[in-house]
C-alpha positions in Angstrom: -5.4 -16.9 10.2 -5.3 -14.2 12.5 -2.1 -12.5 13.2 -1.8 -11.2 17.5 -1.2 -7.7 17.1 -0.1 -5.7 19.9 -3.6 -3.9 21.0 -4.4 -7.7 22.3 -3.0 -7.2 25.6 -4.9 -3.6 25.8 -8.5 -5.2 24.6 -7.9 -7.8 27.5 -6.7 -5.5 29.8 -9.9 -3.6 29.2 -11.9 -6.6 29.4 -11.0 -7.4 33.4 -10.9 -3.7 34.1 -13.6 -2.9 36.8 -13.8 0.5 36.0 -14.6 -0.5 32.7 -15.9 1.6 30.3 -17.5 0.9 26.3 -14.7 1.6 24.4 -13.9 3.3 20.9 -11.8 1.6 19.3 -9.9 4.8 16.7 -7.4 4.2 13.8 -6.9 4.9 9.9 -8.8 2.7 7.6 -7.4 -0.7 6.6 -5.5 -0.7 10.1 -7.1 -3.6 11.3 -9.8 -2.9 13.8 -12.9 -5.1 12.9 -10.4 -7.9 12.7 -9.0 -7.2 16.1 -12.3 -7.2 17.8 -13.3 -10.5 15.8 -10.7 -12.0 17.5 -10.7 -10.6 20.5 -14.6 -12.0 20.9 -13.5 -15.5 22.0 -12.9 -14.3 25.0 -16.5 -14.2 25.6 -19.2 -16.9 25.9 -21.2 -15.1 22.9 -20.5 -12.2 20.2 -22.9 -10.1 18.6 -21.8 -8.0 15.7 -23.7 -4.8 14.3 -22.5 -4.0 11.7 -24.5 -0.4 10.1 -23.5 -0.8 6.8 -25.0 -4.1 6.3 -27.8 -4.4 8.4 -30.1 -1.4 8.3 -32.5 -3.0 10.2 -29.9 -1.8 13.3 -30.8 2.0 13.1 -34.8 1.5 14.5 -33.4 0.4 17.6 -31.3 3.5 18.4 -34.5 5.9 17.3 -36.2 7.7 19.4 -34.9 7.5 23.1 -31.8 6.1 24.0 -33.1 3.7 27.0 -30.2 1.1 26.3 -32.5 -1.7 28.3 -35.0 -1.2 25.0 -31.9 -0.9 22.5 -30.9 -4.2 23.3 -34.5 -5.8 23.5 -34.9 -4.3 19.9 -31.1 -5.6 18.9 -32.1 -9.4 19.8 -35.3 -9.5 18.3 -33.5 -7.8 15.6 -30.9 -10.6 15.4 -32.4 -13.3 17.1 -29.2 -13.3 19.4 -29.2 -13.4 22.9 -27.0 -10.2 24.9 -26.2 -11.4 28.0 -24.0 -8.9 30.4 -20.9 -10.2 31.2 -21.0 -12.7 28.9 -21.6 -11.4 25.9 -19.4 -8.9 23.5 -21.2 -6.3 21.9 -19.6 -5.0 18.7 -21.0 -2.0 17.1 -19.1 -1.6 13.7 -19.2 0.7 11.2 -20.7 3.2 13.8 -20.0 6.3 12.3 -23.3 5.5 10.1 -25.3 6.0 12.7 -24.5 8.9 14.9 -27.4 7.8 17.8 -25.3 5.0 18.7 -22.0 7.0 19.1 -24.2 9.0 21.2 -25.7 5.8 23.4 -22.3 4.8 24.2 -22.4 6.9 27.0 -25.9 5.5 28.4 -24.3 1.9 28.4 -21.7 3.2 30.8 -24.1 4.9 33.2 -26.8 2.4 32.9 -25.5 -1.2 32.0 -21.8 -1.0 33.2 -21.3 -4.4 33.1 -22.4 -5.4 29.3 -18.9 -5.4 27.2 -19.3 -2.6 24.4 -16.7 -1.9 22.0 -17.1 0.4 18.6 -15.2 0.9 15.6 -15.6 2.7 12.4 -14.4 4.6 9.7 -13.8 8.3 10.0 -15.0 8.6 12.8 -13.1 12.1 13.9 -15.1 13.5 11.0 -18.4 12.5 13.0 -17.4 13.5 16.1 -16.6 17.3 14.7 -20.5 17.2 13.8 -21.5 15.5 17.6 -21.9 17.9 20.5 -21.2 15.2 22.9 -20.6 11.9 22.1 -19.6 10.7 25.8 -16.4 12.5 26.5 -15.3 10.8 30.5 -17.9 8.1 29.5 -15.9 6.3 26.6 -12.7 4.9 26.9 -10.9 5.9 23.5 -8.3 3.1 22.2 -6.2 3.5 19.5 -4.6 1.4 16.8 -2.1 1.8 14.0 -0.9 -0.1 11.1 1.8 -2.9 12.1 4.8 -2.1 14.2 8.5 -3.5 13.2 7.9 -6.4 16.1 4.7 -7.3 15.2 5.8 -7.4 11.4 8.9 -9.3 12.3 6.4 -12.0 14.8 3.8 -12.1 11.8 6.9 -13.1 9.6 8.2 -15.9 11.5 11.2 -14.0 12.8 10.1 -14.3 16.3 13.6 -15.0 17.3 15.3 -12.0 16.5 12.8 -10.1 18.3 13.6 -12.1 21.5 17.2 -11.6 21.1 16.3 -7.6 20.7 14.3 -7.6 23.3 16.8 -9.4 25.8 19.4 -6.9 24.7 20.5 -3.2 26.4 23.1 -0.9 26.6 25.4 -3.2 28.6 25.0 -6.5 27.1 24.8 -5.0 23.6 23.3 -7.6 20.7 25.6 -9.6 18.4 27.0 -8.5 15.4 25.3 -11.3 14.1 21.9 -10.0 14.7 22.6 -6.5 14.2 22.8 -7.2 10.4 20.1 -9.3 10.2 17.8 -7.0 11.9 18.6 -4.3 10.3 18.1 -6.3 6.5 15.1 -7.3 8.0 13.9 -3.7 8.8 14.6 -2.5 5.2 12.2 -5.4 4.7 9.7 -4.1 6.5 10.2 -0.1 5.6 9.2 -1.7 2.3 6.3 -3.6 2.9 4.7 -1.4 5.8 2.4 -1.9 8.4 -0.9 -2.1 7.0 -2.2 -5.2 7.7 -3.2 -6.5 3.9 0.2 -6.2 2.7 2.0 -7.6 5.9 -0.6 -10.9 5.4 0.1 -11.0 2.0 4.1 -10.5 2.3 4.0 -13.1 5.4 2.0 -15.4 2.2 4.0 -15.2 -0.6 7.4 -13.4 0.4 6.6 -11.3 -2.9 7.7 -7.7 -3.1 5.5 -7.5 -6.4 2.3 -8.9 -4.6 3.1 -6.4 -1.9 3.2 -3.4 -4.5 -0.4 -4.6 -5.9 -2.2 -4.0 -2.5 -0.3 -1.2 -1.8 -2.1 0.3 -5.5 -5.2 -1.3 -4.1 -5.1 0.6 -0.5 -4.4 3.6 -1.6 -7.4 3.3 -4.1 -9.9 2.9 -1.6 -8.0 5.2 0.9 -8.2 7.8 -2.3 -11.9 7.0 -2.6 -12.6 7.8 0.5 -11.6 11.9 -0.2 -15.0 12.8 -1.8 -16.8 11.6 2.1 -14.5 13.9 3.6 -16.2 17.4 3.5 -19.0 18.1 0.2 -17.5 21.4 0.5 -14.1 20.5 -0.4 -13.5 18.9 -3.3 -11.7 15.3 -3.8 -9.1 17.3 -6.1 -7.8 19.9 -3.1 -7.6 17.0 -0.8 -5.4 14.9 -3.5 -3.2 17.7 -4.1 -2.1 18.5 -0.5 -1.7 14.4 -0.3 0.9 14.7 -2.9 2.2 18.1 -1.1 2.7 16.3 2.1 4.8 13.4 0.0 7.1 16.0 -1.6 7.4 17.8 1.5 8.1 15.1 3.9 11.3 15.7 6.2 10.7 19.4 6.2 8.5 22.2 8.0 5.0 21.9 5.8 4.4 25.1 3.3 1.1 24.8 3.2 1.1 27.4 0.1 3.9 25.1 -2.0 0.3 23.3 -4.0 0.3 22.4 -7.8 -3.3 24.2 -7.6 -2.4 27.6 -6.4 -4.5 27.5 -3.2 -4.8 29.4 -0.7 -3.2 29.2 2.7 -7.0 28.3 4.1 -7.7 26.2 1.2 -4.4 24.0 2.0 -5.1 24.0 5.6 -8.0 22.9 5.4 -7.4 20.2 3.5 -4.5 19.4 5.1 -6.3 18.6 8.2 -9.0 16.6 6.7 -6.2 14.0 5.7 -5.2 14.6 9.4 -8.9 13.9 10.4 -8.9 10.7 8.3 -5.4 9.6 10.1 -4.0 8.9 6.4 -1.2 11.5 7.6 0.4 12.5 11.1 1.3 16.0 12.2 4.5 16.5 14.0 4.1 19.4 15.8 7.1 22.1 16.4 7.3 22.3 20.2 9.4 24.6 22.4 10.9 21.7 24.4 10.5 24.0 27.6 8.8 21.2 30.1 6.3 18.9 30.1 3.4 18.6 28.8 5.2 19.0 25.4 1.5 19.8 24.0 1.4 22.9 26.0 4.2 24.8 24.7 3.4 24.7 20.9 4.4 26.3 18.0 1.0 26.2 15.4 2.4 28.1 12.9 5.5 25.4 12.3 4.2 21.8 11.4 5.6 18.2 9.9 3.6 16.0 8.3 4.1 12.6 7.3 2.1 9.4 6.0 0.7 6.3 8.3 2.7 3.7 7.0 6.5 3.8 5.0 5.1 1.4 2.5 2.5 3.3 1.1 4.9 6.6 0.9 7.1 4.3 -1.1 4.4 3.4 -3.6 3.1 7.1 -3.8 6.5 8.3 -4.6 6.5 5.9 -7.0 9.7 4.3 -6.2 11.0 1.2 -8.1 10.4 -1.8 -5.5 13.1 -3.9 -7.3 15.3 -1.0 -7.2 15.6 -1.1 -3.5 15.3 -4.6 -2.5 19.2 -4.7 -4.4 20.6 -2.3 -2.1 22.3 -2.8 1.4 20.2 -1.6 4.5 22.7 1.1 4.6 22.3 2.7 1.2 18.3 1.9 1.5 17.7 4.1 4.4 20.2 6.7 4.1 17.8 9.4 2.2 17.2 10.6 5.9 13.4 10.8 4.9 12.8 6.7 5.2 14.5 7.2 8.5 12.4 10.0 10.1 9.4 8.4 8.7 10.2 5.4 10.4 11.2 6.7 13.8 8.2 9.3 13.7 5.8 6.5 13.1 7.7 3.5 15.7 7.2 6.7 18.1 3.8 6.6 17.8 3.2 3.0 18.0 5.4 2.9 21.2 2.9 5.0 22.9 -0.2 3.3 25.3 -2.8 1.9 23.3 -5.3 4.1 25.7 -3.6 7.3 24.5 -3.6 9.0 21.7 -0.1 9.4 20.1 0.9 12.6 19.0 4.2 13.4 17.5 6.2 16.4 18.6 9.8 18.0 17.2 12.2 21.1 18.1 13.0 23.4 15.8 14.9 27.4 16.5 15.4 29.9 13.7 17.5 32.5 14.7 20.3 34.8 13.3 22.7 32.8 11.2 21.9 30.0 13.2 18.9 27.4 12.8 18.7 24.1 14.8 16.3 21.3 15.0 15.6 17.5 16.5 13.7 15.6 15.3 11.9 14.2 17.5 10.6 15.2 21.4 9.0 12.4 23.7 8.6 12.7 27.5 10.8 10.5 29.9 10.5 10.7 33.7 8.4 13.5 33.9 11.3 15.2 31.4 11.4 16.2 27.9 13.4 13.5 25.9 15.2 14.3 22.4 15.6 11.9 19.7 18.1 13.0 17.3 17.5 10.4 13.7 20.6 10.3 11.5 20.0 7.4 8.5 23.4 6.0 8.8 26.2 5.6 11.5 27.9 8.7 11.3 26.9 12.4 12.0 27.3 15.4 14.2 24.9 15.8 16.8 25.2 19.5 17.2 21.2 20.4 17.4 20.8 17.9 19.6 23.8 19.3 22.3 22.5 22.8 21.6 18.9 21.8 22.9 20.1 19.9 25.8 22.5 22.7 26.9 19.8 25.4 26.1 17.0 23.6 28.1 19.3 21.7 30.5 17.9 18.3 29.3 20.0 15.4 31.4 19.5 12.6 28.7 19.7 12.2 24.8 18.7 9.9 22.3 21.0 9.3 18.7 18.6 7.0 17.1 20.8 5.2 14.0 22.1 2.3 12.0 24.8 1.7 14.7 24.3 -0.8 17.5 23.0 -0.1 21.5 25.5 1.9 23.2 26.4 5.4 24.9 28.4 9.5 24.5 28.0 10.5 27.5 24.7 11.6 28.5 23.4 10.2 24.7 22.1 6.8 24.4 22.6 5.3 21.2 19.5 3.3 19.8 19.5 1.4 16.7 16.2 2.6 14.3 15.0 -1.0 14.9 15.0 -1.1 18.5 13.4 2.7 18.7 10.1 1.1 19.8 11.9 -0.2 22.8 13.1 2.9 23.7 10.5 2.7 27.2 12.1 -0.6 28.2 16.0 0.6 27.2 15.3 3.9 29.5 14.0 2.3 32.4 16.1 2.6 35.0 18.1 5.6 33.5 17.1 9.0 35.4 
């Protein structure tokens, strides 16, 4: 049974879009594209899936020129399938096996605008680093991530509670009531994670120890993937600066602080591979001086953290019966499942049709070094998110950035319900993928 996932409403608002372009549908492995698409299809009188892995009949048809009026000819005598435009969804999986057809999206846009075309794949940033063009202005990118805490809590039959959070703000605060229930049901999810085997087979069985099995079994393949990476690099490097990410997370990245002694280019660049393969996010530092937030960089300072909080549980090897006993409040309060959390909510909070990148302040100066966590733009404004794991805590980096940079509006992101210090706005970590909705009307 398919579960409705959030990029949904995106495919279907790119269906009816008349400046429609093929899209690329981007995300880690395991995140759920091919699924999406499948279901997306019955939107359309007819579906026709190639699929490059399976088929290799496919790759003749994108040989020699790329006329896409003799593609499809070939692609229906291939599959004795009728393509019909505007009836018909094409689906190229696995495309990253065949470069030609990354590089005939463009062609379908220019030439048969009105055929559907949507692609997926996996690793497909490590394709496009080999591709001169593959369509850039000619492809609309779309990107999708493991499961989101609402999504999770919909897929779980807590539906409900999500309604409630959704109808709440900073005047008509939720019940106490739901407060504790959300936030038992957040530890919940921290646990399980996003990726969308382990959320089917927690919404299944309600086991924590099935859970832990496909966690061991998605980071087997993800792990197998290392050696498809780069030839050059080997699978080893790539493990260790996976584990030095783990050990590391919460902090500014040492990209020397390796088990193997590399080099800083050795680290870096196999630190970026796993960047490449979306199995980690960067946080990058960022001067908070204006907007765009990805103009005024810092390279030299980075965060990095994994995709989902599940799978950084299970590589850090942490006793799942262990943390299932504690209270939401003890659970969380290691200030790394927090950031994790609010890091990745951030990114899922951001439009399907853009790519979500992760920013954070951070000022070292004489006897006196600050930092926020997070930085997201509001208004046309840089917005801080300051992430404390419990209810209590100073919030003295984040004043000292708003005074510094004269920033109007805050955000404490914690255990503690929706409310308000002055110019802060208090947003419990379950409700930070709200955050749009809660800000609306605040200038």
């Amino acid at each position: 049974m398919y579960i409705p996932r959030n990029i949904d409403s995106a495919l279907i608002e790119w269906k009816n879009d008349p400046f429609r372009k093929p899209m690329l549908l981007r995300g880690a492995r395991q995140s759920g594209k091919t699924t999406a698409i499948r279901n997306f299809a019955k939107q359309f009188d007819s579906f026709v899936e190639l699929n490059f892995e399976k088929d290799d009949r496919l790759f003749a048809a994108f040989e020699n020129d790329l006329n896409v009026h003799r593609i499809l000819r070939q692609i229906e005598a291939i599959l004795r399938k009728k393509i019909t435009p505007g009836k018909t969804l094409l689906f190229l999986d696995e495309i990253q096996l065949c470069p030609r057809a990354i590089s005939a999206l463009r062609y379908f846009y220019e030439d048969m605008p009105e055929l559907h075309v949507v692609a997926t794949g996996s690793l497909l940033e490590f394709v496009f680093t080999k591709l001169k063009d593959f369509g850039v202005g000619r492809i609309r990118n779309t990107f999708i991530y493991p499961f989101s805490f609402t999504e999770f809590a919909e897929a779980i039959g807590d539906g409900i509670l999500i309604e409630h959070m959704r109808e709440a703000t900073f005047s008509n605060p939720l019940s106490e009531t739901d407060h504790v229930m959300l936030l038992e049901l957040l530890k919940t999810y921290i646990i399980v994670g996003g990726m969308p085997a382990a959320v089917n087979a927690y919404a299944k069985t309600q086991s924590f120890l099935t859970v832990q099995r496909m966690h061991q079994d998605i980071m087997t393949s993800l792990k197998a993937d290392f050696g498809k990476y780069d030839e050059k690099v080997p699978a080893e490097r790539i493990r260790n600066a996976l584990s030095s990410i783990i050990s590391q997370t919460g902090g500014k990245f040492i990209y020397t602080n390796s088990d193997l002694q590399l080099s800083y280019k050795q680290a870096k660049e196999s630190t970026e591979l796993l960047e490449l393969s979306k199995l980690v996010v960067k946080i990058k530092s960022c001067h908070a001086n204006g907007i765009p937030l990805g103009g005024d960089i810092n390279p030299k300072s980075n965060k990095f953290i994994l995709l989902d909080t599940g799978l950084y549980l299970h590589e850090c090897d942490l006793n799942i019966a262990d943390l299932v006993s504690k209270s939401p409040a003890d659970f969380i309060n290691s200030g790394k499942l927090a950031k994790i959390l609010i890091g990745l909510e951030l990114q899922k909070s951001t439009d399907a049709f853009t790519d979500g990148s992760l920013f954070y302040w951070h000022r070292e100066a004489a006897n006196s070094t600050a930092e926020v966590d997070y930085l997201m733009q509001h208004n046309g404004a840089v917005l801080p998110i300051e992430v404390k794991a419990g209810t209590r805590g100073a919030m003295k980096s984040l004043h000292l950035l708003m005074k510094e940079k004269g920033i109007a509006l805050g955000i404490r992101t914690s255990q503690e319900n929706l409310g308000r210090i002055d110019n802060i706005r208090i947003i419990p970590h379950y409700m930070i993928g709200e955050w749009k909705r809660l800000l609306a009307d605040i200038h």
